[in-house]
PDB file of N, CA, C and O in Angstrom, chain B, residues numbered from 101:
ATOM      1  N   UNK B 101      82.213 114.576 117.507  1.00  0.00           N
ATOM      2  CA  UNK B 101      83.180 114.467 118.581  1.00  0.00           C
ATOM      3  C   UNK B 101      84.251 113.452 118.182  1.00  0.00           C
ATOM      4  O   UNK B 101      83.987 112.377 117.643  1.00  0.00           O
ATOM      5  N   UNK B 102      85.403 113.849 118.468  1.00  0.00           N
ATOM      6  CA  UNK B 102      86.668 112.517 118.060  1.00  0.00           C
ATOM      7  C   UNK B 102      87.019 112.013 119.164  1.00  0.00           C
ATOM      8  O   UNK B 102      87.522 112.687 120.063  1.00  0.00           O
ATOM      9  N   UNK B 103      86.807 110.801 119.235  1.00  0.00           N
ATOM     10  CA  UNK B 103      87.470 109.873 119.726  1.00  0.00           C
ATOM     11  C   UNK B 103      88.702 109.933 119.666  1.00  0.00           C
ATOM     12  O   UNK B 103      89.286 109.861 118.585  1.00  0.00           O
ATOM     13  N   UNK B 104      89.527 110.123 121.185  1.00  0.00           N
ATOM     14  CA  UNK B 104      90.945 109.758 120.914  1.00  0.00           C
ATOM     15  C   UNK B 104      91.283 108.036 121.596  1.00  0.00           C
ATOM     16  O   UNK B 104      91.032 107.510 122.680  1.00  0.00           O
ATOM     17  N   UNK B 105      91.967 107.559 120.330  1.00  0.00           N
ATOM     18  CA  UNK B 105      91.941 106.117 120.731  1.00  0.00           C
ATOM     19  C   UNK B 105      93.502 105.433 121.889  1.00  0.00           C
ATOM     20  O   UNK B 105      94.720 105.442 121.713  1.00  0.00           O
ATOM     21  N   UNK B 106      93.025 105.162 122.491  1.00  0.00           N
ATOM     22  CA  UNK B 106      94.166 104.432 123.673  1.00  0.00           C
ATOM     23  C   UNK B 106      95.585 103.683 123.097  1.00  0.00           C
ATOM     24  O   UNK B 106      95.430 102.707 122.361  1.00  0.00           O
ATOM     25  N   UNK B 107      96.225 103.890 123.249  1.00  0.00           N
ATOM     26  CA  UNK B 107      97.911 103.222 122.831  1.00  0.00           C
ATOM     27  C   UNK B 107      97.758 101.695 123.051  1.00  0.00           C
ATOM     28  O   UNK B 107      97.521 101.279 124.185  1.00  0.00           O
ATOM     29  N   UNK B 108      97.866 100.978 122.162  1.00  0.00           N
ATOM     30  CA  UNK B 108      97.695  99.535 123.149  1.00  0.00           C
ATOM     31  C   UNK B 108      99.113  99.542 123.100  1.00  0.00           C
ATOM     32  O   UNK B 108      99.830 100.226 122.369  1.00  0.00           O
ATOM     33  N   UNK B 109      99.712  98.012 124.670  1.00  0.00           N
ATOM     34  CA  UNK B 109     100.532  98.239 124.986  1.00  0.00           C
ATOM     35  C   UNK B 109     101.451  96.843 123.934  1.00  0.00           C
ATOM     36  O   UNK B 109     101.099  95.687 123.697  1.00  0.00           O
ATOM     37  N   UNK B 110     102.634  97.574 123.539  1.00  0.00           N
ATOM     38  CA  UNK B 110     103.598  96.635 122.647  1.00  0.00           C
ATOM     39  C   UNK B 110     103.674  95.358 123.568  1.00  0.00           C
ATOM     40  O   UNK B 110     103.590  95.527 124.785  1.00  0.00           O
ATOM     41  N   UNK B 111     103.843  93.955 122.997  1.00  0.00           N
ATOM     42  CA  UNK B 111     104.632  93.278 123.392  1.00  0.00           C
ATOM     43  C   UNK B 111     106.208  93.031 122.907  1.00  0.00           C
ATOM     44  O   UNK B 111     106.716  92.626 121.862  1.00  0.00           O
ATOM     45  N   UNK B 112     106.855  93.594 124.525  1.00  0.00           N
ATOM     46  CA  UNK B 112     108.385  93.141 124.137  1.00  0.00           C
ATOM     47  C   UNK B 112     108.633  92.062 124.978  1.00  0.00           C
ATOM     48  O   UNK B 112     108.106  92.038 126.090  1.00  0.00           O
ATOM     49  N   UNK B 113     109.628  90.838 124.465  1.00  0.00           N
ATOM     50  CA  UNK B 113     109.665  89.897 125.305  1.00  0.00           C
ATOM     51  C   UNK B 113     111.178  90.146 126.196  1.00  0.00           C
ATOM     52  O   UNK B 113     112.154  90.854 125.951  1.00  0.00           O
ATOM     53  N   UNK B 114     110.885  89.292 127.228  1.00  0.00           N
ATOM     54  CA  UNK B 114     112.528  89.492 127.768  1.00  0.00           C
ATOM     55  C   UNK B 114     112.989  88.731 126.700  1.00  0.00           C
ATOM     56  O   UNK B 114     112.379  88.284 125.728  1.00  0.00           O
ATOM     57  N   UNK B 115     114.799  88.605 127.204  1.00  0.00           N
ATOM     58  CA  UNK B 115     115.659  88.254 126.113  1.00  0.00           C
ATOM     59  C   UNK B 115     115.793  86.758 125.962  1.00  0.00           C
ATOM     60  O   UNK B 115     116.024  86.105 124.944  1.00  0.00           O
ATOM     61  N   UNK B 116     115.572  86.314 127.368  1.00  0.00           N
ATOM     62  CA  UNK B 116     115.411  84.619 126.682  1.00  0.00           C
ATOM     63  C   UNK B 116     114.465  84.520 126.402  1.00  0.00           C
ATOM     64  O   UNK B 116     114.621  83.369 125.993  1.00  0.00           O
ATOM     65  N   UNK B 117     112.898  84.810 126.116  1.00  0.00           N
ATOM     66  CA  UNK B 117     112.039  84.000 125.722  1.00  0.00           C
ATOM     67  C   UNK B 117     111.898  84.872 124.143  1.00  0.00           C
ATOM     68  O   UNK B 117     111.025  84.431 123.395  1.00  0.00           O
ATOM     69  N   UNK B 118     112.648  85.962 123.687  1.00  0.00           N
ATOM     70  CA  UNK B 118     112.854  86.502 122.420  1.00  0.00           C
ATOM     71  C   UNK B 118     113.514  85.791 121.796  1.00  0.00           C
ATOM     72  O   UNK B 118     113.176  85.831 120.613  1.00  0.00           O
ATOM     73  N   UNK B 119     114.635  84.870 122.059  1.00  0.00           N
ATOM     74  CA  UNK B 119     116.113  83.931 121.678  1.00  0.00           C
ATOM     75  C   UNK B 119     114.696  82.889 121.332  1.00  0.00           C
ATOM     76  O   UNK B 119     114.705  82.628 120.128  1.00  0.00           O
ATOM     77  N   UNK B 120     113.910  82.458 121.804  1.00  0.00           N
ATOM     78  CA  UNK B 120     113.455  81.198 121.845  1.00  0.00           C
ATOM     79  C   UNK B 120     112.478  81.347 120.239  1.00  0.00           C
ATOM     80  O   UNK B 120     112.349  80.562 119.299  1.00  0.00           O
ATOM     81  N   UNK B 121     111.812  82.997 120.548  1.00  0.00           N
ATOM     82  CA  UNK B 121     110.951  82.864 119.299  1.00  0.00           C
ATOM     83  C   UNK B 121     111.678  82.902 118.425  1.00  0.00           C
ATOM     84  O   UNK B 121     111.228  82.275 117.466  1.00  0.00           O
ATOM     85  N   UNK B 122     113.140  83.574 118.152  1.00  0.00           N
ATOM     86  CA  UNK B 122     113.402  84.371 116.688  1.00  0.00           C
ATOM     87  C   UNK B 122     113.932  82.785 116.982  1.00  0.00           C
ATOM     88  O   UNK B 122     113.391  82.392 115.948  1.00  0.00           O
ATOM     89  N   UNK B 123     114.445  81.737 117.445  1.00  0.00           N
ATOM     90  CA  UNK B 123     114.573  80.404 116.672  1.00  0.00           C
ATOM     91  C   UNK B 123     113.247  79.467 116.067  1.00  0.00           C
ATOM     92  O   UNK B 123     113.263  78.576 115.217  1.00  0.00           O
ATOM     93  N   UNK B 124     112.151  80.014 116.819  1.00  0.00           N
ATOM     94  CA  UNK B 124     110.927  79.146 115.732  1.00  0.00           C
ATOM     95  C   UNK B 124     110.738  80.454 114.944  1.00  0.00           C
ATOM     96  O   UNK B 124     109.884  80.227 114.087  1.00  0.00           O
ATOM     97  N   UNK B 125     111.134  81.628 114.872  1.00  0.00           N
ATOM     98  CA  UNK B 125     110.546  81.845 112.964  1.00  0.00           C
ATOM     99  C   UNK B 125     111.426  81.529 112.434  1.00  0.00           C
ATOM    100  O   UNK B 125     111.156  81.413 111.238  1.00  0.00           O
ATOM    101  N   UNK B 126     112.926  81.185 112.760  1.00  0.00           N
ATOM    102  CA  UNK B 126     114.191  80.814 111.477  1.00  0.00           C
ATOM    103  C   UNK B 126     113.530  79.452 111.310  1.00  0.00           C
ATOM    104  O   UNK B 126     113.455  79.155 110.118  1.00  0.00           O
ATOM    105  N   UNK B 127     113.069  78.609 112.061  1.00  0.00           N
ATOM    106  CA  UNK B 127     112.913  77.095 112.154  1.00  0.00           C
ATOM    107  C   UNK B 127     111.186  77.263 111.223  1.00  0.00           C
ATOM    108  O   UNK B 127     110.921  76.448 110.340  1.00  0.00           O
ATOM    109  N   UNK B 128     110.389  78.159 111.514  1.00  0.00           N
ATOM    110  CA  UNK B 128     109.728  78.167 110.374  1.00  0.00           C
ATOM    111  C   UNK B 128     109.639  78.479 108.880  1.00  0.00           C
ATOM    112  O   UNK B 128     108.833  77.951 108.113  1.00  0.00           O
ATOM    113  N   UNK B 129     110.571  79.411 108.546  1.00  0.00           N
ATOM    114  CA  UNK B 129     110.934  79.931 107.718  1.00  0.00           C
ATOM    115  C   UNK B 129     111.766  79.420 106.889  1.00  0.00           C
ATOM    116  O   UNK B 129     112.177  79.942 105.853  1.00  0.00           O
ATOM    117  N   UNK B 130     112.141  77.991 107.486  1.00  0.00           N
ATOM    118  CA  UNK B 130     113.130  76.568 106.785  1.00  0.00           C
ATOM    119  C   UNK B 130     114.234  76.868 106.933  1.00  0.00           C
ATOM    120  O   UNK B 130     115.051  76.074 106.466  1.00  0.00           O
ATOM    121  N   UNK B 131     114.691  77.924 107.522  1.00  0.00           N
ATOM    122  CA  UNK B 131     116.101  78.494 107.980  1.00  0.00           C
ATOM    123  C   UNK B 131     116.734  78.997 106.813  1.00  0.00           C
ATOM    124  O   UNK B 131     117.912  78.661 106.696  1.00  0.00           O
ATOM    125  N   UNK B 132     116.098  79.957 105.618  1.00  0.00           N
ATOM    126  CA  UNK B 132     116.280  80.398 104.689  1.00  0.00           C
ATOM    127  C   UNK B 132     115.904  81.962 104.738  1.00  0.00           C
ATOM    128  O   UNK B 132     115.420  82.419 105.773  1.00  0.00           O
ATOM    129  N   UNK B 133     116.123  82.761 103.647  1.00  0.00           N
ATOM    130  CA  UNK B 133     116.073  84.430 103.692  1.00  0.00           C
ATOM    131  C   UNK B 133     114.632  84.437 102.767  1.00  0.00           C
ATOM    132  O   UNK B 133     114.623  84.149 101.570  1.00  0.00           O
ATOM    133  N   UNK B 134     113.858  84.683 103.265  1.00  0.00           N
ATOM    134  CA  UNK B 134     112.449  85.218 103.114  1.00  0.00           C
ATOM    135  C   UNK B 134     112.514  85.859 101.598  1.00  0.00           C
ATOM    136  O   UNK B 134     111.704  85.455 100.764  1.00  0.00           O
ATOM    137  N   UNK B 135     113.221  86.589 101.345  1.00  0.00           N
ATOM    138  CA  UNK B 135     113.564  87.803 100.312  1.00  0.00           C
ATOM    139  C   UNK B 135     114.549  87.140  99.232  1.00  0.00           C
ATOM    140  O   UNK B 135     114.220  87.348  98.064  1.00  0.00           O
ATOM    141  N   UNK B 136     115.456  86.540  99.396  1.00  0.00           N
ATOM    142  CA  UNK B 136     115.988  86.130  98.520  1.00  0.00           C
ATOM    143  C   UNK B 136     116.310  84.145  98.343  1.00  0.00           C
ATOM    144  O   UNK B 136     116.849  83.827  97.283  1.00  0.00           O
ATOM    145  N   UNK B 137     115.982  82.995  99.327  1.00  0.00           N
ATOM    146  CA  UNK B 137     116.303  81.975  99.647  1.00  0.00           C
ATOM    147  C   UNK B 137     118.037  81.595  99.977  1.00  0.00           C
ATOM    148  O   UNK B 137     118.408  80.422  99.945  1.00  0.00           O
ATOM    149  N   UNK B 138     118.965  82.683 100.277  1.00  0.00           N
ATOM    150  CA  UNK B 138     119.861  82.540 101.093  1.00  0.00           C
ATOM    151  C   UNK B 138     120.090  81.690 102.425  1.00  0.00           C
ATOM    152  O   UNK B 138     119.230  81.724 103.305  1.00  0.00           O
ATOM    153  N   UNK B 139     120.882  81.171 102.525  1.00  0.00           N
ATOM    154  CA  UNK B 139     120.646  80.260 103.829  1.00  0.00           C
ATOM    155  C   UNK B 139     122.014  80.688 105.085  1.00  0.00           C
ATOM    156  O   UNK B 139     122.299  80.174 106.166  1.00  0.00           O
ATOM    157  N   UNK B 140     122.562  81.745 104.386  1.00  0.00           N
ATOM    158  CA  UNK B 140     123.826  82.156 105.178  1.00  0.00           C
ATOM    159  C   UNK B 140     123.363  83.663 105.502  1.00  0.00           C
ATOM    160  O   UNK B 140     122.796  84.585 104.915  1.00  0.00           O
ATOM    161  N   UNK B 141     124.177  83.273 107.341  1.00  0.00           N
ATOM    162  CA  UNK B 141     124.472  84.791 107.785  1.00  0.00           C
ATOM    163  C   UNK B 141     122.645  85.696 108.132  1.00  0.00           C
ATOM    164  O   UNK B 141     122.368  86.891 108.036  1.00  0.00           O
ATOM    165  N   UNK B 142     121.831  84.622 108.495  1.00  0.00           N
ATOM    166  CA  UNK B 142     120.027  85.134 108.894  1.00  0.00           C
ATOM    167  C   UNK B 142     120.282  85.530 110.028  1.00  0.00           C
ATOM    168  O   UNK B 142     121.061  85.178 110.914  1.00  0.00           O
ATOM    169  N   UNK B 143     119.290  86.562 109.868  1.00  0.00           N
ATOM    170  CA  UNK B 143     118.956  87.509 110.702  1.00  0.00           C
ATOM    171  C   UNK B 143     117.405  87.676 110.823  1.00  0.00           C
ATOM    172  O   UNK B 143     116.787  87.850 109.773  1.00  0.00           O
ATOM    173  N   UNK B 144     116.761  87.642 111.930  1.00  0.00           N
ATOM    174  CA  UNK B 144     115.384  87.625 111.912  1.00  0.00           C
ATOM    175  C   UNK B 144     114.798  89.456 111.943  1.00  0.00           C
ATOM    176  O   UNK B 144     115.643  90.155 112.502  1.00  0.00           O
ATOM    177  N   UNK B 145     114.040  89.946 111.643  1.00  0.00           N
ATOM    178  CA  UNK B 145     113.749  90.993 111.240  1.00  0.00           C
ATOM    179  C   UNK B 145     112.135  91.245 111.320  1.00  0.00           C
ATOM    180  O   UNK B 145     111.269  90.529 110.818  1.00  0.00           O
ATOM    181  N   UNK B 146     111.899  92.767 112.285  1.00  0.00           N
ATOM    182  CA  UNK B 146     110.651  93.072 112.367  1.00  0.00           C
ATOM    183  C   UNK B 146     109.910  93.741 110.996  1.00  0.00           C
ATOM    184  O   UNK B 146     110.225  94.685 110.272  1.00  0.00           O
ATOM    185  N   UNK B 147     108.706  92.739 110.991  1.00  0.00           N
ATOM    186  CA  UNK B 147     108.147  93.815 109.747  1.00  0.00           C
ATOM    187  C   UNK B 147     107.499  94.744 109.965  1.00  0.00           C
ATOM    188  O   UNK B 147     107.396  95.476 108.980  1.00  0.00           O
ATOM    189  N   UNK B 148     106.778  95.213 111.189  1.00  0.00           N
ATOM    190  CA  UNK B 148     106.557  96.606 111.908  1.00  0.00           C
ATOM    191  C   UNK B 148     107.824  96.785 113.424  1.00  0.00           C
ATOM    192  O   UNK B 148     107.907  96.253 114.532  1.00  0.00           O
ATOM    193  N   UNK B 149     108.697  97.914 112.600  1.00  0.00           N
ATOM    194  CA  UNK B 149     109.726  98.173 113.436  1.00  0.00           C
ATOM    195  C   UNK B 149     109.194  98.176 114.773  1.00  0.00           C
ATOM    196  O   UNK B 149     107.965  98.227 114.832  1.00  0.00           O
ATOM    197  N   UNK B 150     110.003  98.123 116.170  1.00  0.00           N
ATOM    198  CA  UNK B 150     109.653  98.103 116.975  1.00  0.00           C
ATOM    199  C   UNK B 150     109.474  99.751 117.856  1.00  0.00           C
ATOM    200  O   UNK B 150     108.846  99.907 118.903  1.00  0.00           O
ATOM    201  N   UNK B 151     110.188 100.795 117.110  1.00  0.00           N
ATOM    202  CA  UNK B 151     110.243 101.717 117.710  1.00  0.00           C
ATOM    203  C   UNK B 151     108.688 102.633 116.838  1.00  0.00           C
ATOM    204  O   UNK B 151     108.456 103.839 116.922  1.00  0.00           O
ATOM    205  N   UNK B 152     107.769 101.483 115.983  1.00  0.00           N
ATOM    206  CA  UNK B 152     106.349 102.172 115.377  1.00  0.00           C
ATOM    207  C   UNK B 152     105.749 101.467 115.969  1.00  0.00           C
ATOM    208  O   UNK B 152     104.748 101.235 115.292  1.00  0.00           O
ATOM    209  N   UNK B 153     105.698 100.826 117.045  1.00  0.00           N
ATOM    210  CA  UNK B 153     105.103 100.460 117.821  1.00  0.00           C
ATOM    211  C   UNK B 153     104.898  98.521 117.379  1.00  0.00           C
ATOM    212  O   UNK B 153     103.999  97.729 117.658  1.00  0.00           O
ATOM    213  N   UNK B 154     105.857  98.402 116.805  1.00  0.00           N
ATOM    214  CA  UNK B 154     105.741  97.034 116.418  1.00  0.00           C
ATOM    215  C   UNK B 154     106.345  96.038 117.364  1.00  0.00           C
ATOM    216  O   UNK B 154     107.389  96.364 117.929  1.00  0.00           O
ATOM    217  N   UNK B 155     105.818  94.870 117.603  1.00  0.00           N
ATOM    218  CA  UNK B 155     106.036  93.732 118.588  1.00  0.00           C
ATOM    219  C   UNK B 155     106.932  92.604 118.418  1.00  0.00           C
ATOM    220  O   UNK B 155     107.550  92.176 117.443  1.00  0.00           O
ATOM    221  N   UNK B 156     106.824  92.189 119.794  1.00  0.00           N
ATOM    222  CA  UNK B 156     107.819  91.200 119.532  1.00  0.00           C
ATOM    223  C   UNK B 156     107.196  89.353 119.367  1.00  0.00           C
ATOM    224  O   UNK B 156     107.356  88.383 120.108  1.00  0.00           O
ATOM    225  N   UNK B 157     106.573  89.496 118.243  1.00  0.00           N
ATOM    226  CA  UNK B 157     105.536  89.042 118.082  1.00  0.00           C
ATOM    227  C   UNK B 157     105.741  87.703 116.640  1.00  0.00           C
ATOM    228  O   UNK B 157     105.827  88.005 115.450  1.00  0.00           O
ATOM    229  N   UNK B 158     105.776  86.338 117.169  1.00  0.00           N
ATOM    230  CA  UNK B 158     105.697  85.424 115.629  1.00  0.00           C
ATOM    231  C   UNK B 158     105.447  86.289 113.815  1.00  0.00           C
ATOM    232  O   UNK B 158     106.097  86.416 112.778  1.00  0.00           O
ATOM    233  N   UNK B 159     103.949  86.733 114.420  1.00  0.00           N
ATOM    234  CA  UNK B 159     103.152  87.250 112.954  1.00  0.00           C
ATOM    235  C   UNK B 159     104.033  88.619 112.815  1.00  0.00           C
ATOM    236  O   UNK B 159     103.523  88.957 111.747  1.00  0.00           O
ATOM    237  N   UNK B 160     104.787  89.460 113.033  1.00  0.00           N
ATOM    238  CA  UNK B 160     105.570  90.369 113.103  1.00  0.00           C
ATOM    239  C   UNK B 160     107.032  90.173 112.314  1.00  0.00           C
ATOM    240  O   UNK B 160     107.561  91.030 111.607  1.00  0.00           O
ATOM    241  N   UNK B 161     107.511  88.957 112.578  1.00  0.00           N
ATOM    242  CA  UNK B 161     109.254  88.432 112.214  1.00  0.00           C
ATOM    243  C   UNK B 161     109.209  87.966 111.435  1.00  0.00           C
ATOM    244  O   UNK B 161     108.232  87.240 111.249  1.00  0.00           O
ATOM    245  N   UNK B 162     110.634  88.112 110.074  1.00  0.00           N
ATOM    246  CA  UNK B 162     110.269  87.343 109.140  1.00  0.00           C
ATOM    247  C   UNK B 162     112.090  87.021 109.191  1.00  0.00           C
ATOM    248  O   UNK B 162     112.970  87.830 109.487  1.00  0.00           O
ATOM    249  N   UNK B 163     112.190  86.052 108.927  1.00  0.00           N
ATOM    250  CA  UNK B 163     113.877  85.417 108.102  1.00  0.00           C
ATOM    251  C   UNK B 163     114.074  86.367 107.447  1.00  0.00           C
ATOM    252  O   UNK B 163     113.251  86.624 106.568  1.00  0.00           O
ATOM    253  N   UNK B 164     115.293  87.277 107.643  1.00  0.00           N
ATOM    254  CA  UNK B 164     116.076  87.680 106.336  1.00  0.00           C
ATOM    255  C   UNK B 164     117.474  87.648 106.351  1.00  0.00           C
ATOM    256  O   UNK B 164     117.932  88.122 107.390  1.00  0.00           O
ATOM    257  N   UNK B 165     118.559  87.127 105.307  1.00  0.00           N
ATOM    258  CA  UNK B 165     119.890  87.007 105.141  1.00  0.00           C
ATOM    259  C   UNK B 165     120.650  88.570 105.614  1.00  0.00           C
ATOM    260  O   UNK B 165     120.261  89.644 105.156  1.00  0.00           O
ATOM    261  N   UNK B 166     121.828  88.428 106.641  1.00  0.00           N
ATOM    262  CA  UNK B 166     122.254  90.166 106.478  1.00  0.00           C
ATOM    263  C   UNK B 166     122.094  90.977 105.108  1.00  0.00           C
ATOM    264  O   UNK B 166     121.527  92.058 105.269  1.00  0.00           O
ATOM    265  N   UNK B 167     122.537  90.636 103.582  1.00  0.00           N
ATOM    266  CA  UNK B 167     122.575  91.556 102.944  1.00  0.00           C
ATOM    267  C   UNK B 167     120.778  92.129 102.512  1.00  0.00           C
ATOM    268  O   UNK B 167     120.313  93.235 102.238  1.00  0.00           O
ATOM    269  N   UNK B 168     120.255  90.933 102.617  1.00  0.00           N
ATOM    270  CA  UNK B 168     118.902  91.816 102.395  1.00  0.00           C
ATOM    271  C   UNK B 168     118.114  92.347 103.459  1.00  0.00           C
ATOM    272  O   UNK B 168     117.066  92.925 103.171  1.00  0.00           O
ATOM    273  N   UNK B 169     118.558  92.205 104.938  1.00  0.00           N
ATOM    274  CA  UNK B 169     118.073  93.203 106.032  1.00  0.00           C
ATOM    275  C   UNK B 169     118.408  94.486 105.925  1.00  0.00           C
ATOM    276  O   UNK B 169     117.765  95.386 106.466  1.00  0.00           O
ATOM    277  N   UNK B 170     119.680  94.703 105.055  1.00  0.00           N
ATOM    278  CA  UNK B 170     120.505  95.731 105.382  1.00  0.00           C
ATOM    279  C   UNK B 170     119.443  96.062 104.056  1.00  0.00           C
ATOM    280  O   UNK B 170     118.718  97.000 104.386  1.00  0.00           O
ATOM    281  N   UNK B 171     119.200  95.688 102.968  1.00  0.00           N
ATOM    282  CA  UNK B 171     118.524  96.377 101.730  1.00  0.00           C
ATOM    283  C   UNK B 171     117.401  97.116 102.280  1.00  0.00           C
ATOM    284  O   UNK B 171     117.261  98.328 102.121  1.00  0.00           O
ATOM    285  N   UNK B 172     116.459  96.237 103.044  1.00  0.00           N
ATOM    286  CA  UNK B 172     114.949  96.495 103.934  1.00  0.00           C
ATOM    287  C   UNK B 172     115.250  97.569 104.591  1.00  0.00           C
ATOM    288  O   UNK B 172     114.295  98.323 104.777  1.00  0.00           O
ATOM    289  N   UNK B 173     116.477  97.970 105.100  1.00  0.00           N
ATOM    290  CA  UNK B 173     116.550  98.947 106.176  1.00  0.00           C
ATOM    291  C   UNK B 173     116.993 100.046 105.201  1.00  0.00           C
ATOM    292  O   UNK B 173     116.588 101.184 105.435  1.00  0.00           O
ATOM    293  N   UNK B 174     117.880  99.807 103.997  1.00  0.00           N
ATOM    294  CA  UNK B 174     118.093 101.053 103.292  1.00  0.00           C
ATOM    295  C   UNK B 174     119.716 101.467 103.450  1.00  0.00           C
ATOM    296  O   UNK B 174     120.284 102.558 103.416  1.00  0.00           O
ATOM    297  N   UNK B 175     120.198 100.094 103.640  1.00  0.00           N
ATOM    298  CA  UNK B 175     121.759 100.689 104.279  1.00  0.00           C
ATOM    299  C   UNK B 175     122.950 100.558 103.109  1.00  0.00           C
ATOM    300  O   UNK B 175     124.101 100.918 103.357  1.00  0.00           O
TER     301      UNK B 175
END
C-alpha cells in the first residue's frame, strides 16, 4: 500500500520580519557573496526556490553578489 505523504506547510514570512532575516544572513555571511567574496551590489538568495516549496527560512538563504545570483539562476 503507498502512503501518500502530507504537504508540509512552507514558511513565508511577512515582509518586515523577512527584511529583518535577509539582514542577519548578509550580517552572517560577513556581508560578502557566498560564491565569489564580492562585497558589492548582495542579494540574498533561496537555495530551495520558494515556488519548490522552499522557505523563508535562515538554513535556506545564502549571500550572493547580483552577478552571481543571476549565474545561479541561469540568466
Amino acid at each position: 500500500m503507498t502512503r501518500i505523504r502530507t504537504k508540509q506547510p512552507r514558511l513565508q514570512l511577512p515582509f518586515d520580519k523577512y527584511r529583518e532575516l535577509h539582514r542577519m544572513v548578509l550580517q552572517r555571511d560577513a556581508w560578502r557573496c557566498q560564491r565569489c567574496g564580492g562585497m558589492t551590489r548582495l542579494e540574498v538568495h533561496h537555495l530551495k526556490s520558494r515556488s519548490q516549496s522552499g522557505n523563508d527560512s535562515e538554513q535556506n538563504l545564502i549571500t550572493l553578489c547580483g552577478d552571481c545570483h543571476r549565474q545561479v539562476h541561469g540568466c
